[in-house]
C-alpha positions, -999 to +999 in steps of 0.1 A: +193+375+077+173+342+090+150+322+068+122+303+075+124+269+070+087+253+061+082+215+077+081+196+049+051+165+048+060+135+028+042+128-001+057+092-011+067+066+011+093+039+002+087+008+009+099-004+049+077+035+059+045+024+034+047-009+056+048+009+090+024+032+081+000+002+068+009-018+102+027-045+079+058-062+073+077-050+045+082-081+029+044-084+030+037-052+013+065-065-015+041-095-019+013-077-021+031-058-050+044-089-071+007-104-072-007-074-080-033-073-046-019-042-027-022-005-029-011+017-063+027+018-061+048+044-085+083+030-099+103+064-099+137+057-114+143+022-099+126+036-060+094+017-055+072+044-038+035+048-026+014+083-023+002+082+019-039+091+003-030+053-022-023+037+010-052+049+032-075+042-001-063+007+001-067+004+034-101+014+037-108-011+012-111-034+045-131-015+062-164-031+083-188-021+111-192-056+122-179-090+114-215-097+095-207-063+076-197-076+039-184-040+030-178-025-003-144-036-012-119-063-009-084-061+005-068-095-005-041-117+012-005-114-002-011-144-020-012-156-062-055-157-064-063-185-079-075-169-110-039-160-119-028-178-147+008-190-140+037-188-176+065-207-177 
């Protein structure tokens, strides 16, 4: 007796296949996290993981018909904004 065994389609990404799928470095992606500018990430156990449909939402934050086109959303650089209040 044989069974079938269904493809299964990831649902979460970790972090180095989130990148690749985005087109980014991971390391960039991990910046993006720590200043709190890139896509909705989910901490599961201590995995950092992102849903694909979070990362294509983000993503199409950016998108533009033209370079005059001013869009409807932002996708900031993987940088402290400067209206981040730094504690020490």
């Amino acid at each position: 007796m044989q069974h079938a065994v269904a493809a299964v389609t990831p649902r979460f990404l970790k972090t180095p296949d989130a990148a690749v799928h985005l087109g980014l470095s991971a390391r960039t992606l991990e910046k993006h996290r720590c200043f709190g500018t890139g896509p909705v990430f989910r901490k599961l156990g201590g995995r950092i993981v992102y849903a694909i449909e979070d990362l294509d939402a983000w993503a199409a934050l950016g998108t533009r018909n033209s370079t005059s086109d001013p869009g409807h959303g932002v996708v900031h650089p993987a940088k402290r904004r400067p209206t981040d209040v730094v504690r020490r």
